[in-house]
N, C-alpha and C positions, 0 to 999 in steps of 0.2 A: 418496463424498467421502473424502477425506484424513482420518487424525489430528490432533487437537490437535497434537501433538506437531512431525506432516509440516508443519503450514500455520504455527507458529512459525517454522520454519525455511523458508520459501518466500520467496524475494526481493520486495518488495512494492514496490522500486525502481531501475532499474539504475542510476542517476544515484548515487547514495548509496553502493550496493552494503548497503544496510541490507534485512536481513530483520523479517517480522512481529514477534519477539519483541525485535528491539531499536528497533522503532518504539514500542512500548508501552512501554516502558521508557524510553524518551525522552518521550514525552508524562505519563507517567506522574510524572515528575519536573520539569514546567514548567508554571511559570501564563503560561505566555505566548499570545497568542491563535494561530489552527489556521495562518495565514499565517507568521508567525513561524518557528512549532513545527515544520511541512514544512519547513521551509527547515531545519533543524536536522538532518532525517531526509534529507535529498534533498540537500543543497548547491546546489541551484541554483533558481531561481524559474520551472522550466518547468511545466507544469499536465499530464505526460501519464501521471503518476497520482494524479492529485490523489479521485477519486472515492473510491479505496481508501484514502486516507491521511484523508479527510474523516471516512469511516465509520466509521473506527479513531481519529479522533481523537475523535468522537461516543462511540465506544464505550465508552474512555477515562473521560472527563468524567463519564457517568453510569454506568459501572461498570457494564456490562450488556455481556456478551463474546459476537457470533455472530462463530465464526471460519470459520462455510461461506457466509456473505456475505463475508465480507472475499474468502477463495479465491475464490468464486466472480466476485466484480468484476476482480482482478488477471487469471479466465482469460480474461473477454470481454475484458479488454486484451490481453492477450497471442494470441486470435483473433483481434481487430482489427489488429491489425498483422503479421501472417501472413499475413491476406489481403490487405492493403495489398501487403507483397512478390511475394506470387505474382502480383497486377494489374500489378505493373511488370515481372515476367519474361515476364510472355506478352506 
């Protein structure tokens, strides 16, 4: 696994273009609820990171930080749609 450090800086949404450590720092600074709060992080109301931003917004709230769940959900995202591409090339 990655550093602290690596997975601050790991894009946790392309839509946003917002990485982990400014996700947290956005929730971190909002009583708004987690619908809201992604929308804040993502600009847009699509759901296709919504897992990672969920977990992060949980994590948040109760102040209790695994930053190799967080990576590790954005990689099976970022698997799952990999092999989406490669299913439409062959």
């Amino acid at each position: 696994m990655p550093s602290v450090e690596e997975i601050l800086k790991t894009e946790i949404c392309e839509c946003g273009e917002k990485n982990v450590g400014e996700a947290v720092e956005i929730f971190q600074h909002t009583e708004l609820p987690f619908k809201k709060a992604k929308k804040l992080v993502t600009g847009c109301n699509k759901n296709c990171c919504r897992q990672p931003l969920m977990k992060l917004f949980d994590m948040v709230y109760f102040g209790k930080y695994d930053y190799d769940e967080i990576y590790r959900l954005i990689k099976i995202r970022h698997d799952k749609l990999k092999k989406m591409v490669d299913e439409l090339k062959n």
